[in-house]
N, C-alpha and C positions, 0 to 999 in steps of 0.2 A: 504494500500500500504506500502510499506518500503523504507526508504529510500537509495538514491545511495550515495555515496561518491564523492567526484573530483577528489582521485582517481580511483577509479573504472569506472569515465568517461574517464578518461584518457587512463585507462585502452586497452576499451574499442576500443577507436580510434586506440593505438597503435598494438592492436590486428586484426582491421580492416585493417588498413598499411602492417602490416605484411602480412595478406591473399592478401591482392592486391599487395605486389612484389613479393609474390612465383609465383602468378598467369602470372603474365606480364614477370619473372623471362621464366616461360615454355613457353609463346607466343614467345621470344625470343631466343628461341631456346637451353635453360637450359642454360642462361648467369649466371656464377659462382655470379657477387657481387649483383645481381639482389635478388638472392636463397638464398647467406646467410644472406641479409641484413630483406629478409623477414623472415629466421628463426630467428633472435635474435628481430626481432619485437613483433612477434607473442608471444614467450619466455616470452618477458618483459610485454606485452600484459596481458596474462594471469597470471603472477605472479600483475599485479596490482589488476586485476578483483579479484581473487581468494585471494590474499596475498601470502606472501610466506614461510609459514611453512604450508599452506595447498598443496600447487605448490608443495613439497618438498615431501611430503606424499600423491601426489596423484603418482609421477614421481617413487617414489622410496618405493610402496607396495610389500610385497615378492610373490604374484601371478604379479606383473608386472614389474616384473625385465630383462625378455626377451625383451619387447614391448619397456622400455625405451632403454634398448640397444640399439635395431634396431634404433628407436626413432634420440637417441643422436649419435650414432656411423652414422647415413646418414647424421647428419647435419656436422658431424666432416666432411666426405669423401666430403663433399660439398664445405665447405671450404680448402681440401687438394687439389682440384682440381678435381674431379671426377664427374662433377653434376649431371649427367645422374644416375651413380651407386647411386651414393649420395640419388636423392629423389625415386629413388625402394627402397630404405634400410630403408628411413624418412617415403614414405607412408606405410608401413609394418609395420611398426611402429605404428605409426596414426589410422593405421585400428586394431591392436590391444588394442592401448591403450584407442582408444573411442568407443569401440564398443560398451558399455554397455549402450552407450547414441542413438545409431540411431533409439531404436524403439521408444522412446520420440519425438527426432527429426522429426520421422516418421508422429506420431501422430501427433504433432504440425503443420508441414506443411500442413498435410489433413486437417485441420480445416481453415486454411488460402483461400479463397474465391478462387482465379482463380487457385491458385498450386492444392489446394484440390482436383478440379474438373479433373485437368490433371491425379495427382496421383491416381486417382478411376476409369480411362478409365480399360477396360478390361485388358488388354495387361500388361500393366504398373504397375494395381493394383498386380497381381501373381509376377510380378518382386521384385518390393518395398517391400511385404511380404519377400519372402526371404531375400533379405536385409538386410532387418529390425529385422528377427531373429522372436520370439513370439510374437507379440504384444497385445495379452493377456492378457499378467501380466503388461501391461503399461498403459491398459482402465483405465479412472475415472468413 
């Protein structure tokens, strides 16, 4: 095993916080301090987990200088008041800038006992493939 950090556990929570006020942010009908409070969560989240001269290089690679745009420019529009525009522009973002991680995620959740069994129903499984892109190159 390896070990974790205090802060990476830190990390961790604050990056879970952050996903639960974007989330409860859009139950409420895209309340503005709801959304940014959960973007600079999530932010500080992941720069603990990760560190941050890696946060810095993963945000600002020259194949993902569009994605952080969209990225950062919907959390700016978020906070200028725009929330709706704001998180089209942040999850456009999001979905470019983690794409290269869903068919891991993919995999990972199929082995998980009761999600696995969902994600494998006929219907679902051809969806989640596409999705997920190749997942191929992601088998161990």
């Amino acid at each position: 095993m390896f070990e974790i950090s205090d802060t990476q556990k830190i990390g961790v929570g604050l990056a879970g916080f952050g996903v639960f006020f974007l989330f409860l942010g859009v139950l409420m009908l895209f309340d503005k301090s709801l959304l940014a409070l959960g973007n600079i969560l999530f932010i500080a989240g992941l720069s603990c987990v990760i560190g941050l001269e890696r946060t810095f290089r993963f945000f600002f690679q020259r194949h993902k200088v569009k994605a952080s745009i969209a990225f950062f420019g919907g959390i700016i529009v978020v906070l200028a008041g725009w929330p709706i525009i704001g998180m089209l522009l942040e999850t456009y973002g999001f979905v470019l800038l983690f794409s290269g991680f869903f068919p891991v995620a993919v995999n990972f959740i199929r082995r998980v006992p009761v999600l696995g069994t969902i994600l494998n129903m006929p219907g679902i499984s051809r969806l989640v493939d596409k999705l997920a892109g190749d997942t191929s190159r992601t088998m161990v």
